[in-house]
DORO-41822 format. One record per residue (C-alpha): x, y, z; residue number from 0; residue in one letter. Coordinates in nm, 4 decimals, padded with zeros to 6 digits. Layout:
REM DORO-41822
NODE_xx_yy_zz_n_res
NODE_X_Y_Z_NUM_A
...
//
This chain:
REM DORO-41822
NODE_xx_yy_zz_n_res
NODE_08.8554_04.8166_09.3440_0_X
NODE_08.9112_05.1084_09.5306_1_X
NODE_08.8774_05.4554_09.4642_2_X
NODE_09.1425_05.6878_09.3570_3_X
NODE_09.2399_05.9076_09.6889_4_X
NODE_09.1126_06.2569_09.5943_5_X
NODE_09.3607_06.5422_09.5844_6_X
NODE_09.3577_06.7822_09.8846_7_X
NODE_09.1794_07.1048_09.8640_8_X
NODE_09.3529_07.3833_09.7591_9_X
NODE_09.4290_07.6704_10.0007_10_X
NODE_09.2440_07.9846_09.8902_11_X
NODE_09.5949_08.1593_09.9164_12_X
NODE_09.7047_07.9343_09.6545_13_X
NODE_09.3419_07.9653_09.4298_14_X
NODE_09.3788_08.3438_09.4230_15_X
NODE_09.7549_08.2985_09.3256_16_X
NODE_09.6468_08.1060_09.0209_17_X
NODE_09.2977_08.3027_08.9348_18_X
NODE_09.5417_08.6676_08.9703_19_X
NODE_09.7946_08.4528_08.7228_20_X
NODE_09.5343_08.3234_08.4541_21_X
NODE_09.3433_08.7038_08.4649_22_X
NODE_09.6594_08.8671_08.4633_23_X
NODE_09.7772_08.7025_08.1285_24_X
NODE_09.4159_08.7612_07.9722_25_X
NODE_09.4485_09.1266_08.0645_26_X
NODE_09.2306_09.3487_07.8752_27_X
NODE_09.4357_09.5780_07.6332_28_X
NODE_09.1591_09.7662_07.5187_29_X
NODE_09.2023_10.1476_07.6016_30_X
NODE_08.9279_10.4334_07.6358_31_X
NODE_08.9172_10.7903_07.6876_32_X
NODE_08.6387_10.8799_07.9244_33_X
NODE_08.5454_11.2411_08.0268_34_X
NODE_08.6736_11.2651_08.4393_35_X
NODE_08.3066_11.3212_08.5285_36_X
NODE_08.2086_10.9900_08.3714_37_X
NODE_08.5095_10.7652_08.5096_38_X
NODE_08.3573_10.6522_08.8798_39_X
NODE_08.4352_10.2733_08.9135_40_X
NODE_08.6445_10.2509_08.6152_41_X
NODE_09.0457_10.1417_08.5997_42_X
NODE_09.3345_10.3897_08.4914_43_X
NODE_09.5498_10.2505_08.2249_44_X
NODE_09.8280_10.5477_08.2631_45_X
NODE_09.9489_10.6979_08.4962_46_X
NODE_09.8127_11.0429_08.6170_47_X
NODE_10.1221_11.2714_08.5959_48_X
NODE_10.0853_11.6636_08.7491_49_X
NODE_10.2033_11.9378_08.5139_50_X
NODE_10.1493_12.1693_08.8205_51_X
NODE_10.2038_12.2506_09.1701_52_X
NODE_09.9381_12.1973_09.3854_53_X
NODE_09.8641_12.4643_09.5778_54_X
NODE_10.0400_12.6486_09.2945_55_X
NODE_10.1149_12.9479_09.5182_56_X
NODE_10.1395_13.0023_09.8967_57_X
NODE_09.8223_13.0888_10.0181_58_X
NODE_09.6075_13.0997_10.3366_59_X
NODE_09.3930_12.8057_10.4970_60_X
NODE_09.2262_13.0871_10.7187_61_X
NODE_09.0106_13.4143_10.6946_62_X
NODE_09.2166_13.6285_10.8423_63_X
NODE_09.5335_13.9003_10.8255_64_X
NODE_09.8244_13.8499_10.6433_65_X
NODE_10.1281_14.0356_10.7961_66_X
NODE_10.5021_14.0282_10.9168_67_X
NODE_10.5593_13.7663_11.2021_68_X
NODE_10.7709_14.0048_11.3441_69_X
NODE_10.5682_14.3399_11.3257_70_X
NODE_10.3092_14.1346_11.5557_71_X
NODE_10.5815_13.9969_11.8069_72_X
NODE_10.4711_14.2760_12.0874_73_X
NODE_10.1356_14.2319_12.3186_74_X
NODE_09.8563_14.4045_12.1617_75_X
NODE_10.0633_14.5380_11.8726_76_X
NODE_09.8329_14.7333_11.6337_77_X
NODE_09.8847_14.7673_11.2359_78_X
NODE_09.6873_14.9405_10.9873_79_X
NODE_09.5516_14.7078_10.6996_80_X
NODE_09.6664_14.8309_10.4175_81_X
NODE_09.4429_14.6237_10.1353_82_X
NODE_09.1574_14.3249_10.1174_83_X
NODE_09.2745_14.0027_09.9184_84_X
NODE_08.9716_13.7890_09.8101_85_X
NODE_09.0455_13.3869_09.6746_86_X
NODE_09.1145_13.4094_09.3050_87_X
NODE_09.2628_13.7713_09.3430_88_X
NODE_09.6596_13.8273_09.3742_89_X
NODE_09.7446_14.1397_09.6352_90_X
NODE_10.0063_14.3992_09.6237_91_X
NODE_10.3658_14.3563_09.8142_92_X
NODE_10.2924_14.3930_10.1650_93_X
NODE_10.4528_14.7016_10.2817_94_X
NODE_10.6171_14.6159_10.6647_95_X
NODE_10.4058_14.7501_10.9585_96_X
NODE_10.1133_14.6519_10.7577_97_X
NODE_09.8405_14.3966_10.7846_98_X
NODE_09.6071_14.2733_10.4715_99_X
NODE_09.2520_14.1340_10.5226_100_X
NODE_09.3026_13.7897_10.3551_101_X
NODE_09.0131_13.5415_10.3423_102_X
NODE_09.0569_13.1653_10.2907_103_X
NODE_09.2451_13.0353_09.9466_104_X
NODE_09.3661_13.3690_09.8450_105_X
NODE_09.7252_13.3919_09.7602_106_X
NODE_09.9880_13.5209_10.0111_107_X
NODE_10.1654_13.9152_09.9458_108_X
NODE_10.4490_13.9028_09.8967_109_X
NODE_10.6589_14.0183_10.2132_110_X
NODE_10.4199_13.8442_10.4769_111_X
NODE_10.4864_13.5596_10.6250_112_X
NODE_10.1917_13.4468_10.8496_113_X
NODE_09.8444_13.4594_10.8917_114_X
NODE_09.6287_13.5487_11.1832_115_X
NODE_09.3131_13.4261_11.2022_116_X
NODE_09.0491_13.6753_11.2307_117_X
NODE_08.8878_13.5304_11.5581_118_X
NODE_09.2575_13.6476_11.7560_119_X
NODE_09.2518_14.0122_11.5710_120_X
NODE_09.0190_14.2742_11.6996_121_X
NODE_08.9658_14.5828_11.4779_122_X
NODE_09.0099_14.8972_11.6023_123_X
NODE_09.0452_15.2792_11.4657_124_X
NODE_09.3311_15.2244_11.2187_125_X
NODE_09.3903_14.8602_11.2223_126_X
NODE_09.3688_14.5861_11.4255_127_X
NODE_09.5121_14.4757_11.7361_128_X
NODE_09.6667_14.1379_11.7391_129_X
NODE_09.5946_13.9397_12.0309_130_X
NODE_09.8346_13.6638_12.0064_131_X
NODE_10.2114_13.7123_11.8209_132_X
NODE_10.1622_13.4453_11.5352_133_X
NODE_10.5091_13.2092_11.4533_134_X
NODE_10.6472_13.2508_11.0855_135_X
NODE_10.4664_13.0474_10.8740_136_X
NODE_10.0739_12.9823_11.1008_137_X
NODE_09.8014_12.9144_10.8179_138_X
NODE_09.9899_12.8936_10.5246_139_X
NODE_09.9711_12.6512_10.2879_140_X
NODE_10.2739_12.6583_10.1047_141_X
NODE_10.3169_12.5749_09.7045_142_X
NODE_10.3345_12.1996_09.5968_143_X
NODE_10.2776_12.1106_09.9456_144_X
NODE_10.0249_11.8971_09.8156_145_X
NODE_10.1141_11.7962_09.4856_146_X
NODE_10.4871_11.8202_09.3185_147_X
NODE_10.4403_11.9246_08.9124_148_X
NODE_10.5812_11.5829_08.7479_149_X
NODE_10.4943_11.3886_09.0007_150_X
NODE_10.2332_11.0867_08.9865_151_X
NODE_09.8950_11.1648_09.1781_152_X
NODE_09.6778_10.8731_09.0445_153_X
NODE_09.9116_10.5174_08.9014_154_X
NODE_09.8086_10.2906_08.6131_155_X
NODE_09.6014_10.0432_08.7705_156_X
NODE_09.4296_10.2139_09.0641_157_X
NODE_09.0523_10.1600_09.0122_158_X
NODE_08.8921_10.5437_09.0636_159_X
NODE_08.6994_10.6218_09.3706_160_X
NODE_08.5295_10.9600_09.3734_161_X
NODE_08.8133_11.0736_09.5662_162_X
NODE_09.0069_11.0123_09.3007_163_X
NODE_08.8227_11.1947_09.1002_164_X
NODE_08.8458_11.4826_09.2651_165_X
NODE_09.2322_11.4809_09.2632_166_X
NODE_09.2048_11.4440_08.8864_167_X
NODE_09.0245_11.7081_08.8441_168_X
NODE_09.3059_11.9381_09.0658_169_X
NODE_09.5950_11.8777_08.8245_170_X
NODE_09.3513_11.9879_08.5416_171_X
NODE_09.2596_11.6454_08.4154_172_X
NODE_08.9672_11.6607_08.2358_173_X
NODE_08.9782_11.3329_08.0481_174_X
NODE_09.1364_10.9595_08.1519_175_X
NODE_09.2683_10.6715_07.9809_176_X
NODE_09.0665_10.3812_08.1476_177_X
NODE_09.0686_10.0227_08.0408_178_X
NODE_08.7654_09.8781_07.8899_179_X
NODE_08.5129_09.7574_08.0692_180_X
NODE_08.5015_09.3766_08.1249_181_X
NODE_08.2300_09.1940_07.9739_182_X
NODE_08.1057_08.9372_08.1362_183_X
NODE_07.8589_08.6396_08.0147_184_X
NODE_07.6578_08.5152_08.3236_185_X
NODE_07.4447_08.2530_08.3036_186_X
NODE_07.2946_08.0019_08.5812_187_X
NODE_07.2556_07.5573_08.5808_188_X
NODE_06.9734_07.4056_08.7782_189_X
NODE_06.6312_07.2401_08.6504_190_X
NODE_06.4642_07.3616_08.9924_191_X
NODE_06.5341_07.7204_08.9179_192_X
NODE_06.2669_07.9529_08.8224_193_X
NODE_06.2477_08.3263_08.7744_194_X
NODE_06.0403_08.5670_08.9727_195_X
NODE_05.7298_08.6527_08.8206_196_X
NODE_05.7177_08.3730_08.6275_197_X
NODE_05.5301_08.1448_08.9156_198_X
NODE_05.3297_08.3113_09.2027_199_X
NODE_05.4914_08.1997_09.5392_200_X
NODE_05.1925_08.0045_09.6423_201_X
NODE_05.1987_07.8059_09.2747_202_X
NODE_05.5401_07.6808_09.3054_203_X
NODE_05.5926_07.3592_09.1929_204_X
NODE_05.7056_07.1085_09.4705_205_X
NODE_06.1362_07.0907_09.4374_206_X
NODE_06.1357_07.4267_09.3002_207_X
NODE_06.3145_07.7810_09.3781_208_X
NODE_06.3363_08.1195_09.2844_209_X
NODE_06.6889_08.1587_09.0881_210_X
NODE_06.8228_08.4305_09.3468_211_X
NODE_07.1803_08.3907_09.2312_212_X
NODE_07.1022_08.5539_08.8748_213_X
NODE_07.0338_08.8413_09.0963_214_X
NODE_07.2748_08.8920_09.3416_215_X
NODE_07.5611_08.8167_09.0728_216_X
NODE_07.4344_09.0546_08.8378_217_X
NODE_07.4286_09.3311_09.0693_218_X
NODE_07.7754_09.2322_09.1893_219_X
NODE_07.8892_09.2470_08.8262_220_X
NODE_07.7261_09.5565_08.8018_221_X
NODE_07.8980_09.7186_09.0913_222_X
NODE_08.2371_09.5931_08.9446_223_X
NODE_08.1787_09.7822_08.6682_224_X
NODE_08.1530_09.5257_08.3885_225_X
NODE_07.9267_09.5069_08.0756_226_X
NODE_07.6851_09.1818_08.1870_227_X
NODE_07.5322_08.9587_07.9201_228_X
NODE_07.2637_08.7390_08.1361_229_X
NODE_07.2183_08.4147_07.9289_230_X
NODE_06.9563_08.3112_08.1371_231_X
NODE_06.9128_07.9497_08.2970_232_X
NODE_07.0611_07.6595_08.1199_233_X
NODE_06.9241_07.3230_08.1964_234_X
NODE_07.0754_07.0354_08.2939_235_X
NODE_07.1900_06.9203_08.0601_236_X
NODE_07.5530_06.8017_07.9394_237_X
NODE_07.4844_06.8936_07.5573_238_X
NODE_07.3300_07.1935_07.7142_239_X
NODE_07.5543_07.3107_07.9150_240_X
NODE_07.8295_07.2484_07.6139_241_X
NODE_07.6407_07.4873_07.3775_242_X
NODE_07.6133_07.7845_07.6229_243_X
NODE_07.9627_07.7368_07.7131_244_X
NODE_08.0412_07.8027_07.3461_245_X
NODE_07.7955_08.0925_07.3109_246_X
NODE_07.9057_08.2178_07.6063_247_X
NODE_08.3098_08.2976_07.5002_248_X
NODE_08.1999_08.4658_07.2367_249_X
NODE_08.3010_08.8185_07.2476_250_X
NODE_08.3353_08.8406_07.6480_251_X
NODE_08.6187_08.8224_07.8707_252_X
NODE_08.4922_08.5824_08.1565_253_X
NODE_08.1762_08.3274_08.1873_254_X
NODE_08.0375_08.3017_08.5145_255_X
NODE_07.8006_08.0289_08.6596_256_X
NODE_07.6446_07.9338_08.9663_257_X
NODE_07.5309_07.5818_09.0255_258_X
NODE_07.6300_07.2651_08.8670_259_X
NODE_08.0590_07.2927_08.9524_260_X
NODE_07.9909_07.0185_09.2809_261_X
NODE_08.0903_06.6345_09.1649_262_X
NODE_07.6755_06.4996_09.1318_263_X
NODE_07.5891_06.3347_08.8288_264_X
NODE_07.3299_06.6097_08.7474_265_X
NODE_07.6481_06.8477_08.7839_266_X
NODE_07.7546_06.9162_08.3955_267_X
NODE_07.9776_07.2129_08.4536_268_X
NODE_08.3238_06.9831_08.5129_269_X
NODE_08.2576_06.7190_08.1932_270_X
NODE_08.1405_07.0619_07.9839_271_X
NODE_08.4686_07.2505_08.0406_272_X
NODE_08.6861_06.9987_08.0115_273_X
NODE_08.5400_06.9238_07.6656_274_X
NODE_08.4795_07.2885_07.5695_275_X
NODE_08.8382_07.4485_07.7112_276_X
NODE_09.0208_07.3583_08.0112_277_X
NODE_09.0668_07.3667_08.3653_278_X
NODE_09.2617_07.5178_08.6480_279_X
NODE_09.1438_07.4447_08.9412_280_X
NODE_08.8421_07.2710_09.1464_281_X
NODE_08.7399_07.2891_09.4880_282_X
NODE_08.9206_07.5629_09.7435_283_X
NODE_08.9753_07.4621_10.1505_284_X
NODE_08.6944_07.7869_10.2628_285_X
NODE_08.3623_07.7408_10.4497_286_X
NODE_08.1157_07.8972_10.2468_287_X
NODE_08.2136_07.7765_09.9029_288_X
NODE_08.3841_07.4474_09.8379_289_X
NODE_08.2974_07.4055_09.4699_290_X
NODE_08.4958_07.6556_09.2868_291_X
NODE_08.6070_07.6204_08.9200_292_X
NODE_08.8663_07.8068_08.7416_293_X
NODE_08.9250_07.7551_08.4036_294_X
NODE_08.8687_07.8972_08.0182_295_X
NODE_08.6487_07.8386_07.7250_296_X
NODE_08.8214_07.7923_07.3659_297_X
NODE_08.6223_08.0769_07.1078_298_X
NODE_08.4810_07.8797_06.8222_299_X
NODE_08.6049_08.0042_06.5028_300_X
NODE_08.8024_08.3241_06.6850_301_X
NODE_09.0890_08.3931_06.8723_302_X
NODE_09.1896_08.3192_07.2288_303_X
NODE_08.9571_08.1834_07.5368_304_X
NODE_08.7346_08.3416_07.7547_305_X
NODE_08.8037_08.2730_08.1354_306_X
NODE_08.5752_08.0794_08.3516_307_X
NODE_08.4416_08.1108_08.6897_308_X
NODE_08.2148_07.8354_08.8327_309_X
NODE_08.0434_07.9491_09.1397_310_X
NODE_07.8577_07.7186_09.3743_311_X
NODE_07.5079_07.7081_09.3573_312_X
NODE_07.4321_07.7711_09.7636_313_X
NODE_07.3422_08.1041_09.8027_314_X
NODE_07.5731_08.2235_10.0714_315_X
NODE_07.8417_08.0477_09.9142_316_X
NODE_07.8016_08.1973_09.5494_317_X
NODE_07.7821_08.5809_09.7219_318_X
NODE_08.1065_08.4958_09.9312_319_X
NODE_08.3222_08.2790_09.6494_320_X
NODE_08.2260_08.5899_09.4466_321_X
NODE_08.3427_08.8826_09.6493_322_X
NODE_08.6963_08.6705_09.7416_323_X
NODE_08.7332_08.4623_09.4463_324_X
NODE_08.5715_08.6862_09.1390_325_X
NODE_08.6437_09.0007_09.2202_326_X
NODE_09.0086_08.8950_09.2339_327_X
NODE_08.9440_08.8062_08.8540_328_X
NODE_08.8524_09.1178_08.7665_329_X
NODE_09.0328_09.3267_08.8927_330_X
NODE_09.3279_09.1431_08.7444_331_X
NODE_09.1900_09.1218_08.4359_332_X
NODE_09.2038_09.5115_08.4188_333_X
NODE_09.5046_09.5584_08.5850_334_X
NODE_09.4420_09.6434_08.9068_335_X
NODE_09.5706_09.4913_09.2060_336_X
NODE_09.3761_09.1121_09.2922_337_X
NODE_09.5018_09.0977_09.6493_338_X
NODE_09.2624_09.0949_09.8866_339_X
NODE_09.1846_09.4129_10.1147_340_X
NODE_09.3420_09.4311_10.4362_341_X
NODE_09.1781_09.2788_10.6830_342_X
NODE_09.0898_09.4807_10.9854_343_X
NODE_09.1980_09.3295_11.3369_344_X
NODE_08.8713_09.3649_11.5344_345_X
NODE_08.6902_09.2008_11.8650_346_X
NODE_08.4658_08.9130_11.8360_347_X
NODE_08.1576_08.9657_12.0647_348_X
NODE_08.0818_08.6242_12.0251_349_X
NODE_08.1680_08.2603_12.0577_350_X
NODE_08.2849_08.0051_11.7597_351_X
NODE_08.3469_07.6926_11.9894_352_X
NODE_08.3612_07.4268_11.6853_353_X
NODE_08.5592_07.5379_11.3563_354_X
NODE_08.5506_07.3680_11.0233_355_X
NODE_08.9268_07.2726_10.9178_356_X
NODE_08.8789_07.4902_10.6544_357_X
NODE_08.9195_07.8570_10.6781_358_X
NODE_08.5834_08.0122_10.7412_359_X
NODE_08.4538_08.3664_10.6178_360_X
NODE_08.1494_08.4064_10.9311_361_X
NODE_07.8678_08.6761_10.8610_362_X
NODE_07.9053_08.9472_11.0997_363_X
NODE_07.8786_09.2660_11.1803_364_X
NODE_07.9844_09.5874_11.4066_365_X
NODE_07.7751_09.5924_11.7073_366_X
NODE_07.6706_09.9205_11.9041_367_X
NODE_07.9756_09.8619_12.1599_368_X
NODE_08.1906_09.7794_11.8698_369_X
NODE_08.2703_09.3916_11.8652_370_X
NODE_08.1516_09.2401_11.6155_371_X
NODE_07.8063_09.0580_11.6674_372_X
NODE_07.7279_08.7235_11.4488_373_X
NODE_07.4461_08.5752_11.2581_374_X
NODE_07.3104_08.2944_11.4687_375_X
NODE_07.2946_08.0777_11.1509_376_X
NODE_07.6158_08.0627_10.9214_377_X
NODE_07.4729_07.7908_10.6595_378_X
NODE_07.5114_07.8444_10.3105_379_X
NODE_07.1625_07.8635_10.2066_380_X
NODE_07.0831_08.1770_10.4247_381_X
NODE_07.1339_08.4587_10.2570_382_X
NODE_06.9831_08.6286_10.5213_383_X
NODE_07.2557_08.6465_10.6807_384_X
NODE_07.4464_08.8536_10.3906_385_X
NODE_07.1978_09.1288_10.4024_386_X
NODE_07.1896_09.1639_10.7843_387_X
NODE_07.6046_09.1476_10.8077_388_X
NODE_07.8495_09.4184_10.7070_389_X
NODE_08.2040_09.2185_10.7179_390_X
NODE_08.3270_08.8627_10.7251_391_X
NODE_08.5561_08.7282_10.9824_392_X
NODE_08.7900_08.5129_10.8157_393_X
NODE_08.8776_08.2730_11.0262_394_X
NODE_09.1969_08.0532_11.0104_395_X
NODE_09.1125_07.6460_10.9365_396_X
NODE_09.0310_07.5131_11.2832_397_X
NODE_09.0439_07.8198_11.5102_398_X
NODE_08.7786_07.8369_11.7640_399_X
NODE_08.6738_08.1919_11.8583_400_X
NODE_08.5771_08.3124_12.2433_401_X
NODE_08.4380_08.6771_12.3027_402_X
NODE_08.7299_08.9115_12.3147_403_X
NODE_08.9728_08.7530_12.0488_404_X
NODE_09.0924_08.9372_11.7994_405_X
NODE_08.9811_08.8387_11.5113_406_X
NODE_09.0035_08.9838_11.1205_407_X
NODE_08.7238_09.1713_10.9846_408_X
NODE_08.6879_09.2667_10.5907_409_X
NODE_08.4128_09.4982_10.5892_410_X
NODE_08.1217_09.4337_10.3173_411_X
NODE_08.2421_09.7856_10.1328_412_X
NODE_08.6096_09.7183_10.1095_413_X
NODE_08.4538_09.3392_09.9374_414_X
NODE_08.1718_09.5083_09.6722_415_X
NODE_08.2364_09.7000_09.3756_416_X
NODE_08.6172_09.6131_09.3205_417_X
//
């Protein structure tokens, strides 16, 4: 009898759709209050809303002399400075024929109107003589020309870069409502895995390896900003794989695996969530990265399901399924936009003669004459080749590449930590 013609694999378009839709519903409603200087990495769950202008005065982007436009409108016109205005202090009404010695963030007189910068102003007996009439308005900054009070510097959502931070901190926001951190139970599949330490690389048994995935996805989680429960290395085992499932949706948001989600009999992951909770999707149409699963985890005795993420266990392919695939997860899971980052049109320095009919995320990176250089081998089980790269080309299914095409590049930062 023949076998049942399996379903086509899913476009990763059409995966991240679904993984954005399942984290979306689960979103985290928990709420904090961190202090601004603690909030790096974390999400916003309100909106940051001015009460103030910003700049909330007119002031001066130069050191230099405040004065009348017009009183400097003649070559080499000369005026007296009448008074020295530091940042932080406010000066007298500037009196016309007058000049006053500003320096750089100090507020404006009243009656001037622009600023010469010292460098075209020569002092003299009595004054200074301008070298260059100024136009109404040079080097002034004027109020709110930066930030409108009532207006919304920082939305609900937006995950906070130190940048962000910073513009915080200049509408007087000294605490933010950030959504709680999600926790995240990781654990790995695989009888051949062993940890470091455990075995000295000369003693290791024939068949074995070092679990590397444990590492790399903790550190990923870590950069996300989640709370990581490591539950270790389950064997396999159906019954075993079963009972960390279980253990796992207890009190976390999202279980994540490597190894065991391919379709071998010693691969437990599939059988164990279909018994254990359900399943969204299996299997996405990239190169790294086939085996992806997508499901949840019922919570024994509580409320609700934890989310699942099955990660293959190559490498390569666990790294890259996380940083498209996982990230988009989290992200939704907090609120926070799950798209992918724009990808940046850039040259290929290189040749990709035979594509895979799936769409392909290539290890590359920015050479010294810009185009982008490649790793000379792109199989899954290098992971080599994600420490020496700083992007991925993704690569439409069955596009060959030939030095000078355009190609799109998401850079390695725009992938890691959210």
């Amino acid at each position: 009898m023949a076998e049942p013609a399996r379903a086509p694999l899913l476009a990763l378009d059409d995966a991240l759709a679904r993984l954005a839709a399942g984290a979306a519903a689960a979103r985290i409603a928990d709420v904090e209050t961190v202090s601004t200087f603690d909030a790096l990495g974390r999400v916003l769950a309100a909106d940051v809303v001015s009460a103030i202008d910003v700049p909330p005065a007119d002031n001066t982007s130069m050191d230099g002399y405040a004065l009348r436009a017009a009183d400097a409108a003649s070559p080499d016109a000369v005026l007296p400075v009448a008074q020295r205005i530091a940042a932080g202090q406010v000066g007298q009404p500037l009196a016309a024929g007058t000049a006053a010695r500003i320096f750089t963030g100090a507020p404006i007189p009243a009656g001037a109107d622009a600023i010469v910068m010292q460098e075209l102003a020569e002092v003299v007996d009595g004054g200074i003589r301008v070298r260059e009439a100024p136009r109404p308005g040079q080097w002034i900054r004027r109020r709110g020309e930066d930030v409108r009070a009532g207006s919304v510097v920082l939305a609900a959502g937006t995950r906070l870069a130190p940048q962000a931070l910073g513009l915080a901190a200049t509408v007087g926001a000294a605490t933010l409502a950030v959504v709680r951190r999600p926790r995240v139970a990781l654990f790995s599949t695989g009888d051949e895995l062993i940890m470091p330490g455990a075995v000295a690389p000369q003693d290791l048994p024939p068949g074995a390896i070092y679990n590397s995935n444990r590492f790399t996805l903790r550190g990923l989680l870590q950069a996300a900003g989640c709370e990581v429960s490591d539950l270790g290395i389950v064997p396999d085992r159906l019954d075993a794989t079963r009972t960390a499932l279980r253990e796992a949706a207890a009190g976390h948001d999202l279980i994540l695996t490597s190894g065991g989600v391919s379709v071998g009999e010693e691969d437990h992951i599939r059988p164990a969530l279909h018994a254990e909770g359900r399943v969204e999707l299996w299997q996405v149409a990239i190169k790294p990265g086939k085996p992806l699963a997508f499901g949840a985890v019922r919570r024994a005795g509580g409320p609700g399901e934890a989310l699942f993420v099955g990660l293959p266990g190559n490498p390569v392919s666990s790294f890259v399924t996380f940083v498209l695939a996982v990230r988009a997860v989290l992200r939704a899971l907090q609120g926070a936009d799950p798209a992918l980052p724009p990808a940046l049109p850039m040259t290929a320095g290189f040749d990709w003669p035979r594509p895979d009919r799936r769409r392909e995320f290539l290890r590359v990176r920015v050479g010294a004459d810009g185009a982008l250089e490649l790793f000379p081998n792109q199989s899954s089980g290098v992971m080599t080749s994600a420490v020496w790269a700083d992007g991925l080309v993704d690569n439409p299914p069955s596009q060959a590449i030939r030095a000078g095409d355009r190609v799109r590049y998401l850079p390695m930062a725009t992938l890691i930590g959210g």
